[in-house]
PLY file of the C-alpha trace (Angstrom):
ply
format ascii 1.0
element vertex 517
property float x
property float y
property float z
element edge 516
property int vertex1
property int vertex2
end_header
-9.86 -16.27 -5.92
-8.15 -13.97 -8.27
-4.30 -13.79 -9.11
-3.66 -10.90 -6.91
-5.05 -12.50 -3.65
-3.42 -16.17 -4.64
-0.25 -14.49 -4.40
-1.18 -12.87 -1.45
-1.60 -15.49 0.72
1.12 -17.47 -0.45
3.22 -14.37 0.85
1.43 -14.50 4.14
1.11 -18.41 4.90
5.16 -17.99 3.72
5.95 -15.37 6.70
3.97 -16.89 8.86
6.23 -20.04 8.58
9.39 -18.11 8.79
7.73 -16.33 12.13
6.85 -19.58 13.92
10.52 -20.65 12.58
12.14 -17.60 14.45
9.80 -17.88 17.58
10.26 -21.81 17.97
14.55 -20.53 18.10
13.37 -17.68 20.27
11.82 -20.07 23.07
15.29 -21.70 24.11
16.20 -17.97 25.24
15.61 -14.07 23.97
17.84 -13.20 20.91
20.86 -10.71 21.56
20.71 -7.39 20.70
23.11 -4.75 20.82
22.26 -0.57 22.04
25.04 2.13 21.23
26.69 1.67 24.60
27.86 -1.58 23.70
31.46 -2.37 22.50
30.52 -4.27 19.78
27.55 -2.00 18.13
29.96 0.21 15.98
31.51 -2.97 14.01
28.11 -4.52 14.35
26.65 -1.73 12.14
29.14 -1.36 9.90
29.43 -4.95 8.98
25.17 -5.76 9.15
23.77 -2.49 9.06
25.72 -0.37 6.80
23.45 1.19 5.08
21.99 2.42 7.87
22.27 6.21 9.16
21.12 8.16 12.01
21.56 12.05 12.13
20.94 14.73 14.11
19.05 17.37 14.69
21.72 19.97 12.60
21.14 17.55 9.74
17.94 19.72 9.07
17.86 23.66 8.56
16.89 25.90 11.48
14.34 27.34 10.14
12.70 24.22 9.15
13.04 22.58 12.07
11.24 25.47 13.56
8.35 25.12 10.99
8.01 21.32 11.32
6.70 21.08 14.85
4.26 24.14 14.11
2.79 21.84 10.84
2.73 18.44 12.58
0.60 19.94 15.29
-1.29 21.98 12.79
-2.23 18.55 11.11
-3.11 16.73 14.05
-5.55 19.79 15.27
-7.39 19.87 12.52
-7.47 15.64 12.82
-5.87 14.78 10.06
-4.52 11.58 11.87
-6.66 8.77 12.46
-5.95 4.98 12.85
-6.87 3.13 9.92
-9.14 -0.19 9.58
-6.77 -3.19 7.90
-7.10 -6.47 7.61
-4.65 -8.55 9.26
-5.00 -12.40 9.08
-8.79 -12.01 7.68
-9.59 -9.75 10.62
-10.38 -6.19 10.57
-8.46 -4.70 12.99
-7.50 -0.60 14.13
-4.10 0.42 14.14
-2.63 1.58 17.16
-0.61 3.84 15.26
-2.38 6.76 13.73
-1.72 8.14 10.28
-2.04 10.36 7.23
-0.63 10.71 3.85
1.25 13.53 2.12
2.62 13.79 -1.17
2.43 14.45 -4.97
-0.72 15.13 -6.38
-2.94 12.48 -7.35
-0.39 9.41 -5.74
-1.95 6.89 -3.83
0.02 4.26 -1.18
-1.08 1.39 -0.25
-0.53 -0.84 2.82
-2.14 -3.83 4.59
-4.96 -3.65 1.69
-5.48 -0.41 2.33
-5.00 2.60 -0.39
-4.26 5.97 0.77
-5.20 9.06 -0.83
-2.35 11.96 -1.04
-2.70 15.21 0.50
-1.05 17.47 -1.91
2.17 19.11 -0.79
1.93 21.81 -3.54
-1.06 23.19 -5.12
0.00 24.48 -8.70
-1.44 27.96 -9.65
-3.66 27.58 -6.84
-2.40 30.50 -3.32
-2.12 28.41 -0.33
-4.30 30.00 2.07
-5.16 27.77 5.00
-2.99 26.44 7.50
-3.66 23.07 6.42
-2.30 23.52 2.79
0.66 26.11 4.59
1.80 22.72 6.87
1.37 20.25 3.76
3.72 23.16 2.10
6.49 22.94 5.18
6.56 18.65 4.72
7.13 19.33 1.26
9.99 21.55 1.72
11.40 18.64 4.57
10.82 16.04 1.59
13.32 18.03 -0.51
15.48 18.54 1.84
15.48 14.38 2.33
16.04 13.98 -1.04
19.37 16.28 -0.95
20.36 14.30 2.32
19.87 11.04 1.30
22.08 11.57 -2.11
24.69 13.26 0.05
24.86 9.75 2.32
24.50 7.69 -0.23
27.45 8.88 -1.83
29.49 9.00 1.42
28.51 5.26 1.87
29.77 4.34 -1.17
32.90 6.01 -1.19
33.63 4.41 2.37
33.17 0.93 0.75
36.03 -1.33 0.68
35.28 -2.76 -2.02
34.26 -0.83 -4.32
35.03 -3.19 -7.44
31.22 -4.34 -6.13
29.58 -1.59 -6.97
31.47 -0.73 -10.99
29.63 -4.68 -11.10
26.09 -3.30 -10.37
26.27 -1.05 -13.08
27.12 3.07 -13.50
23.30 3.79 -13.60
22.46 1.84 -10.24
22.57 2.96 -6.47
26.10 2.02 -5.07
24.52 0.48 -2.02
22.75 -2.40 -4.05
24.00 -5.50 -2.52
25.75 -8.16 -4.42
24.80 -11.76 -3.94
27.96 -12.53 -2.42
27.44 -9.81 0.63
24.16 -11.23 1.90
23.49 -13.39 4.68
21.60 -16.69 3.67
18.51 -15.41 5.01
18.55 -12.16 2.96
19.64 -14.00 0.01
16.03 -15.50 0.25
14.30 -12.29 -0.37
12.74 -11.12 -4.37
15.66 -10.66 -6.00
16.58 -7.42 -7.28
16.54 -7.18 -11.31
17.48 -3.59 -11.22
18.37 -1.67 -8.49
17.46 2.13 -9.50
19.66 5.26 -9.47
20.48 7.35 -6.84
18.37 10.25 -8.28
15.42 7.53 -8.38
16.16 5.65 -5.38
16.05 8.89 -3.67
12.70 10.63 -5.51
10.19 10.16 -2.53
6.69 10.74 -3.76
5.00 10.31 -0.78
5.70 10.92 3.02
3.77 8.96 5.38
3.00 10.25 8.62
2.27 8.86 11.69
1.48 9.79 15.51
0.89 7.98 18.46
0.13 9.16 22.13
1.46 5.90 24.35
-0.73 7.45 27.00
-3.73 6.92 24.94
-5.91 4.59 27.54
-7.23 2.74 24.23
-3.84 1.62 23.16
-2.94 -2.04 24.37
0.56 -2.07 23.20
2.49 -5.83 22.62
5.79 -5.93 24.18
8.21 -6.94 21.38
8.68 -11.19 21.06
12.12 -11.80 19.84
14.51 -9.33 21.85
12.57 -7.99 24.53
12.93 -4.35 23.04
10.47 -3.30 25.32
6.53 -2.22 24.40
5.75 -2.02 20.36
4.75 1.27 18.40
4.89 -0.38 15.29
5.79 -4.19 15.03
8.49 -5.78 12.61
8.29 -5.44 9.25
9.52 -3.98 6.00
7.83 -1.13 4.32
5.98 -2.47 1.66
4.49 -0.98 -2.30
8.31 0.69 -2.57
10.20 0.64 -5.62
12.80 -2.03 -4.39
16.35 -0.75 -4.03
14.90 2.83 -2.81
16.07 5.00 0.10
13.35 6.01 3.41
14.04 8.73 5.32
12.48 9.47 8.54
12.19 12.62 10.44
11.34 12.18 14.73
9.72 14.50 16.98
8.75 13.94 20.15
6.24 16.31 22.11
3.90 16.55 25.10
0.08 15.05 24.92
-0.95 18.48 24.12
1.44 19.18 21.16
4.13 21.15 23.40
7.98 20.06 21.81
9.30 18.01 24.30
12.71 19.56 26.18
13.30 15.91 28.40
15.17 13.30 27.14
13.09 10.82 24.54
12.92 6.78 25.37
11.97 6.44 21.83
14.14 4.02 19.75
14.29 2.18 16.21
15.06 -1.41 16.47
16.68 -3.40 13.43
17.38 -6.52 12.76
18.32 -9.08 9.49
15.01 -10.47 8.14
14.36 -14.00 9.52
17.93 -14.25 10.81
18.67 -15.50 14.11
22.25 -15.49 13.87
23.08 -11.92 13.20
22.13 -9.97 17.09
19.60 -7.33 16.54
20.21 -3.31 17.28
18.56 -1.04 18.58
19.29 3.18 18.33
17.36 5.53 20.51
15.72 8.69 18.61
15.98 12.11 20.47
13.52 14.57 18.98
14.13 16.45 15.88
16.52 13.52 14.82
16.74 11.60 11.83
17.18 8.24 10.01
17.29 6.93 6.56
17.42 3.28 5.56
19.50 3.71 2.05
19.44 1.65 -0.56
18.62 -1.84 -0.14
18.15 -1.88 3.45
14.84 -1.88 3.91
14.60 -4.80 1.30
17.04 -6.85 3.04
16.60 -6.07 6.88
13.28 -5.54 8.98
12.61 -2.52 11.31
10.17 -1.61 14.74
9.66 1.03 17.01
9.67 1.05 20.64
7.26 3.26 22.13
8.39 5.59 24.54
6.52 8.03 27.00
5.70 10.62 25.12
3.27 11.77 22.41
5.60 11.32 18.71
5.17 12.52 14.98
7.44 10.78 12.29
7.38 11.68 8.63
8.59 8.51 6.88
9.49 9.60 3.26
9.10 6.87 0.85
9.46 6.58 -3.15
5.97 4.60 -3.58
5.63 1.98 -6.25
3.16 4.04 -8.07
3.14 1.90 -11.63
-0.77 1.61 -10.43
-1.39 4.49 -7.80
-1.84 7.45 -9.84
-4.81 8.91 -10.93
-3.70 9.30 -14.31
-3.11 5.93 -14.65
-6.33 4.31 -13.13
-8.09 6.87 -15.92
-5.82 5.73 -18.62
-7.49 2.02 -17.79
-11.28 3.57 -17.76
-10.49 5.06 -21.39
-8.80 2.02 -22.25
-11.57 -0.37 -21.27
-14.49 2.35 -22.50
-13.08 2.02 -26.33
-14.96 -1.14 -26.79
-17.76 0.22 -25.95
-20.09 2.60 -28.65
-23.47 3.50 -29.97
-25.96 3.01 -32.05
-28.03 5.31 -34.18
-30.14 5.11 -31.97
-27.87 6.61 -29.04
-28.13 3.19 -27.34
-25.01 1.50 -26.12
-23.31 -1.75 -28.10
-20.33 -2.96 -27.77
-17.31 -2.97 -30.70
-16.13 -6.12 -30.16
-16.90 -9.44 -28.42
-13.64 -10.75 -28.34
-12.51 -12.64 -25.54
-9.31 -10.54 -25.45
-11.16 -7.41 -25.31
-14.29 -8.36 -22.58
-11.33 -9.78 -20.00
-9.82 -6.59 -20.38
-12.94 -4.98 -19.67
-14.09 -6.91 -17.30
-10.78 -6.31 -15.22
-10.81 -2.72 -15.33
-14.54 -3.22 -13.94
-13.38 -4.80 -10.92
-9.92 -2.76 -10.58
-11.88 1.10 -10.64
-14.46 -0.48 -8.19
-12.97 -2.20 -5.82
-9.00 -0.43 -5.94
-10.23 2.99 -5.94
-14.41 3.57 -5.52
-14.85 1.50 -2.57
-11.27 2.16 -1.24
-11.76 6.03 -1.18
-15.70 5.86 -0.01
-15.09 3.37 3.20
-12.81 5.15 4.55
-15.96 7.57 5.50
-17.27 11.01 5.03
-14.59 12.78 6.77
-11.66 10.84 4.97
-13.51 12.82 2.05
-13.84 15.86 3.10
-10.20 16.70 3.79
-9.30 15.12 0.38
-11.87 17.46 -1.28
-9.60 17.63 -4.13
-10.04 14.21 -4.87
-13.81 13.77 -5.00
-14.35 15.10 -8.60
-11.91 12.60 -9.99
-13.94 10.15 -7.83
-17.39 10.85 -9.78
-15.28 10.64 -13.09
-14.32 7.46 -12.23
-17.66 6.41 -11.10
-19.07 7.73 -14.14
-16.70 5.18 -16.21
-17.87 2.37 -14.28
-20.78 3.36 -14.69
-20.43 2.84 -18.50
-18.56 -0.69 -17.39
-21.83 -2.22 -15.93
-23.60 -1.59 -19.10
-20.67 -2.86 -20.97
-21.01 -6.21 -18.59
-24.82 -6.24 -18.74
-24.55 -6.32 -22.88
-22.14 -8.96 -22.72
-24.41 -10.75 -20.75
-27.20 -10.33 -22.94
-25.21 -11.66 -25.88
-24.18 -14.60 -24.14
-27.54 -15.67 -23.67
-29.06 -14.61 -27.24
-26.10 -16.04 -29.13
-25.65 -19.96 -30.00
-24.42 -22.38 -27.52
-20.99 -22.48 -28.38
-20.34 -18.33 -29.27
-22.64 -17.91 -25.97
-20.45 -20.23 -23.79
-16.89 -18.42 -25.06
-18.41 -15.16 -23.74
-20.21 -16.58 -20.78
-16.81 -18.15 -19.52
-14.82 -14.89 -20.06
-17.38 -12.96 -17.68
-18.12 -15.97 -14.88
-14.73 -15.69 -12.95
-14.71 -11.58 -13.07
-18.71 -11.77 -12.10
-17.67 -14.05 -8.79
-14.89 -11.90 -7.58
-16.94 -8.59 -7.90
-19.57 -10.58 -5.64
-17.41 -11.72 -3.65
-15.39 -8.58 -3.25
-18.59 -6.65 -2.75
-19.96 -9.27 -0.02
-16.39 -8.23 1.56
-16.97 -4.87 1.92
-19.79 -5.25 3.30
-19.02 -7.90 6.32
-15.63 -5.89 6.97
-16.97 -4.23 9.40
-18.69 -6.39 12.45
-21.81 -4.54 14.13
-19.67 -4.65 17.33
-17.23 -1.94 15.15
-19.77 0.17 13.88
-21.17 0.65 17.03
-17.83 2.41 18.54
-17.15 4.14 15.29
-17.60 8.07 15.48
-20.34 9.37 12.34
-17.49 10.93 10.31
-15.43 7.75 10.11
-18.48 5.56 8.96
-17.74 3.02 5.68
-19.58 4.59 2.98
-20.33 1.61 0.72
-20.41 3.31 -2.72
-21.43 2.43 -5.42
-24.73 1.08 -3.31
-27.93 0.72 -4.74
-30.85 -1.77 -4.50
-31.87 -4.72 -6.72
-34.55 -3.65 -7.65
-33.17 0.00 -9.32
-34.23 0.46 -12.80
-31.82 3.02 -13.30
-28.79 0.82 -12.91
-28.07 -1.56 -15.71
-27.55 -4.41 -13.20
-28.23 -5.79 -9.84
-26.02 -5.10 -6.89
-26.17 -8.72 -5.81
-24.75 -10.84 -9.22
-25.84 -14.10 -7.81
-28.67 -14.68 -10.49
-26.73 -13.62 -13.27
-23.90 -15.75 -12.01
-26.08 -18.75 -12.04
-27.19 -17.65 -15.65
-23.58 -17.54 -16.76
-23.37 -20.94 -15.15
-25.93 -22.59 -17.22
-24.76 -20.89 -20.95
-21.52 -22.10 -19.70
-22.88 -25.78 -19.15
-24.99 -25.92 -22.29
-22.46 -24.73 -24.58
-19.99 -27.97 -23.09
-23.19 -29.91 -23.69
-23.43 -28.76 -27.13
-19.81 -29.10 -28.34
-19.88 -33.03 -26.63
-22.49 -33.08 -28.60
-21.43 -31.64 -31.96
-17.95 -34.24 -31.89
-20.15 -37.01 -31.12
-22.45 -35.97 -34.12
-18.96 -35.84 -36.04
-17.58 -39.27 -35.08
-20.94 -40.84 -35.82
-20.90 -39.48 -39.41
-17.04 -40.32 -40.05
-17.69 -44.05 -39.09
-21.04 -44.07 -40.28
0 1
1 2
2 3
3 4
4 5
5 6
6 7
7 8
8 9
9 10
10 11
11 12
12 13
13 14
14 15
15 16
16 17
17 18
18 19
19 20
20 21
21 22
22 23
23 24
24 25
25 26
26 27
27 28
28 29
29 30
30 31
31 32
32 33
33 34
34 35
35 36
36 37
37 38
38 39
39 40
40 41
41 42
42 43
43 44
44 45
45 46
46 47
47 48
48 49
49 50
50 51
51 52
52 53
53 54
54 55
55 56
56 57
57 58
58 59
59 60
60 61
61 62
62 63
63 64
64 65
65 66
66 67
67 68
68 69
69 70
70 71
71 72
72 73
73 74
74 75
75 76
76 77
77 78
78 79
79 80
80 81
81 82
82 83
83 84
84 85
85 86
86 87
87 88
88 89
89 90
90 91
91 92
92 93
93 94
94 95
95 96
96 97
97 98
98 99
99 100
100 101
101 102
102 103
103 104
104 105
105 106
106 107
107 108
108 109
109 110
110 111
111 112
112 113
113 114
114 115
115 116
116 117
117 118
118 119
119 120
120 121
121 122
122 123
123 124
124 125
125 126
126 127
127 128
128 129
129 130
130 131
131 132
132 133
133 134
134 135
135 136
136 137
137 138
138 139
139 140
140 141
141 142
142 143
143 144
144 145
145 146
146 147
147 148
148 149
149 150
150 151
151 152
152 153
153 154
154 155
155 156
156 157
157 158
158 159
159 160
160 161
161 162
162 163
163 164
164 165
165 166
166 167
167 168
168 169
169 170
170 171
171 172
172 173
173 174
174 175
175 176
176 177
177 178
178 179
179 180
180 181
181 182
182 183
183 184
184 185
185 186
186 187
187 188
188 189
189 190
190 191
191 192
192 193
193 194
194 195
195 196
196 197
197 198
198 199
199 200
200 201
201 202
202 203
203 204
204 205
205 206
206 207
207 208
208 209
209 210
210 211
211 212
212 213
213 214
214 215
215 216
216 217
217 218
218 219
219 220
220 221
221 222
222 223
223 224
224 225
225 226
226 227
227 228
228 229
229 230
230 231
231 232
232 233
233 234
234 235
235 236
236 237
237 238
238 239
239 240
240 241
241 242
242 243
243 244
244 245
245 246
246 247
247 248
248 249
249 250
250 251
251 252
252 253
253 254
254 255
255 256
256 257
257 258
258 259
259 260
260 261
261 262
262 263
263 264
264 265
265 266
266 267
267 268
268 269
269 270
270 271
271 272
272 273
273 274
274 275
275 276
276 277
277 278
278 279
279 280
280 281
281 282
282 283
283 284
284 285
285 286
286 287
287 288
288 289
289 290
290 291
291 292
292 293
293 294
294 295
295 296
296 297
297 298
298 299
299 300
300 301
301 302
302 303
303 304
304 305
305 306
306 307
307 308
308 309
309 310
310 311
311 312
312 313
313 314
314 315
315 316
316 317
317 318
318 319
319 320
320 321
321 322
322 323
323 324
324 325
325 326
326 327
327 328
328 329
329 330
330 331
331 332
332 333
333 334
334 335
335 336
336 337
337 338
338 339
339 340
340 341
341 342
342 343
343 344
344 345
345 346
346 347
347 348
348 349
349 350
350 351
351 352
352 353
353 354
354 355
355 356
356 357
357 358
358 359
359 360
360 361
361 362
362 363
363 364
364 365
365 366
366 367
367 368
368 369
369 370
370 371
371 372
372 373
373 374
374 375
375 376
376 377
377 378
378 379
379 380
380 381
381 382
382 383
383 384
384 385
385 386
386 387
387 388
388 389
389 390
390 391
391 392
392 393
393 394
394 395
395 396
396 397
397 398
398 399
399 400
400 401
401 402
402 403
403 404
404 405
405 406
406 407
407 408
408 409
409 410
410 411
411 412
412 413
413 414
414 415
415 416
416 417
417 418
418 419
419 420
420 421
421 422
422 423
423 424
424 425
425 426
426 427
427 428
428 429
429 430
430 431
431 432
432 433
433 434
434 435
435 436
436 437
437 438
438 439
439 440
440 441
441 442
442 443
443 444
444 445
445 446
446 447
447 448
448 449
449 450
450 451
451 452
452 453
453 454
454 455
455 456
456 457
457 458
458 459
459 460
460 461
461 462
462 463
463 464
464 465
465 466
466 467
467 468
468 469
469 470
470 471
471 472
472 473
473 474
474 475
475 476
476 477
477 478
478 479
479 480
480 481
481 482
482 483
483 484
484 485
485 486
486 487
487 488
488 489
489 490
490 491
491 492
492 493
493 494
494 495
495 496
496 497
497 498
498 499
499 500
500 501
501 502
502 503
503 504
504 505
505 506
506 507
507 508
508 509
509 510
510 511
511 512
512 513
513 514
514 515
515 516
């Protein structure tokens, strides 16, 4: 198991207990929690949920809230929303929620495993001409528009701070709604701590807008009714939004329409809960969301608290504007790793390919980037089907780059392999070990992808939305340098592996013999 998913399910197996903590607490009686109407909700927020802000509809231009509606619906004709397959628990599951992703070009998001590929919200030298790019265009301009808001209450917030001595203690380049350690509850204080809490400019800088829609009259939705309150019947379940850059703002934009994309003129039963992560002492809140409305979570809030949605009766859009942890979702940088890993490889005279170095340092880098362009970004762009690839045209030739580069990778593997086996025991077992643990997560990670998807799935999944499991070839393929299924070559690294142990036993014993000899 590698690093990555170690850490991964120590995260989950460590919710988990902190959910069966909360639910053993919640079976003596449902937690409190607290609508607008009660007397206690204002001081409530303002002592719990400060950072907190809901706004209405005059919060957004006229004119852009009459272009929003118009570009949601445009998006959802054209079926840009679908529910994605996670996994949750180790099964694959649909969302009830369906989504699609907006933003910079070339950013990726990823949640519950899953990496999402940006639709571009501007298109360079390039004249928008279809409605599609025209509504990407109109979230764009909302996204700004955020980003001006969310400044604006940010620096409201602070100034209504009693204390403000807290914030000069954070620092002058740090968001003034950055928490200090003495101002959280003992259950917050158990969150990742927060090294550096960014700016307002970058805490406010979103990158990517998520967008979902659900239909609560959809007769395939089975919605949960929430477990700790009694909220009422679950859009989205608790949790915190997840790959941010911690300390950053989200904004959120709500609109609420008919089945058939009409703007809804009755009253919306749609709400936002909140609550203190994995506190049962603090009484949750809940804020109902008329359409056209917004909220923003600022600064730490989503880092500290956790967040649902109560479905209501009607059909509902919301553009959740997020500053995505992007240090590895961008384009540029998975191709900065391709060109980093492809300068050990060369050429002969002969126009074959060798490899510049056989340094341990160098094949684990290698060998990492292998598994990181296959499995983070091949696989996760080509299983999410033919359609998912069509809309994201613009992606696809960056795709065959990368392919291209791993490409190159396998042969970089397959002479590492070779020299592992040619070289002496010990040399051979230094490179052998380098390559084993790489070669048994890309088998196992491959084997994955395959068995994500249960015949019983596959049979209910429309053409267009099909896994495309690419790179895919057979064993027998002369063109590829190796074999889709490693297990041979994993035994083989197995055995150089063994023998050179065997021969270095063997070499000190040799050694000990002669010095007593």
């Amino acid at each position: 198991m590698s690093k990555m998913s170690k850490k991964r399910q120590n995260e989950d197996q460590g919710k988990e207990l902190k959910r069966k903590k909360l639910l053993s607490e919640v079976a003596r009686g449902k937690l409190q929690f607290l609508m607008p109407d009660h007397p206690d909700f204002k001081s409530l927020m303002r002592e719990k949920y400060f950072n907190f802000a809901h706004e209405p509809c005059s919060c957004i231009p006229t004119s852009l809230q009459e272009e929003l509606p118009w570009a949601l619906n445009i998006l959802h004709h054209h079926g840009y929303f679908y529910r994605d397959w996670v996994k949750v628990k180790g099964q694959t599951v649909q969302t009830p929620v369906s989504r699609t992703l907006i933003g910079e070009p070339e950013t990726t998001y990823k949640y519950l495993g899953l990496r999402l590929f940006a639709i571009p919200w501007c298109f360079g030298d390039h004249q928008v001409e279809s409605e599609v790019e025209l509504a990407c265009g109109i979230i764009g301009k909302l996204n700004d528009h955020f980003k001006a808001v969310s400044r604006k209450l940010l620096l409201e917030r602070a100034a209504e701070k009693t204390e403000p001595e807290s914030c000069i203690s954070q620092g002058a380049a740090q968001s003034p709604l950055h928490h200090s350690p003495n101002e959280e509850t003992k259950s917050c204080s158990e969150q990742k701590p927060t090294t550096c809490s960014p700016s307002i400019e970058e805490g406010t800088d979103f990158n990517v807008v998520l967008i979902n829609y659900m239909d609560p009259k959809d007769p395939d939705l089975r919605l949960k009714a929430e477990p700790y309150y009694g909220m009422g019947p679950l859009a989205v379940s608790w949790h915190m939004d997840s790959n941010l850059v911690q300390g950053s703002t989200v904004a959120v934009y709500n609109h609420t329409c008919s089945s058939d994309g009409d703007s809804s003129s009755d009253s919306s039963d749609w709400m936002v809960g909140l609550k203190v992560s994995w506190d049962i002492e603090t009484p949750g809140v809940v804020v109902p969301l008329q359409t056209g409305e917004s909220y923003f979570m600022l600064g730490d809030l989503n880092d500290t608290h956790q967040h649902c949605v109560v479905a209501g009766g009607q059909a509902r859009f919301s553009t959740t504007h997020r500053v995505a942890d992007c240090c590895q979702g961008t384009l540029p940088y998975i191709q900065r790793r391709c060109k980093e890993a492809l300068s050990n490889l060369g050429e002969t005279e002969n126009g074959e390919y060798k490899l510049t170095s056989l340094a341990a340092d160098h094949l684990e880098l290698t060998e990492t980037i292998h598994n990181e362009v296959e499995f983070e970004w091949l696989r996760q762009f080509w299983m999410q089907g033919s359609r998912h690839a069509v809309e994201r045209k613009s992606w696809v030739p960056a795709m065959e780059h990368l392919e291209a580069d791993w490409h190159k990778m396998e042969h970089m593997t397959k002479l590492a392999v070779e020299e592992a086996n040619v070289l002496d025991d010990e040399e051979g077992s230094a490179i052998a070990e380098v390559l084993l643990p790489h070669l048994e997560e890309r088998q196992k990670l491959r084997q994955d992808c395959l068995d994500k998807f249960s015949p019983k799935i596959l049979e209910t999944m429309h053409a267009d939305f099909l896994p495309i499991h690419r790179p895919k070839w057979e064993d027998d393929d002369l063109s590829r340098p190796l074999p889709f299924d490693l297990s041979n070559i994993i035994s083989n690294m197995r055995l150089v592996t063994k023998h050179g142990k065997k021969s270095c036993i063997s070499d000190s014993e040799s050694s000990d013999s002669d010095y007593h000899s």
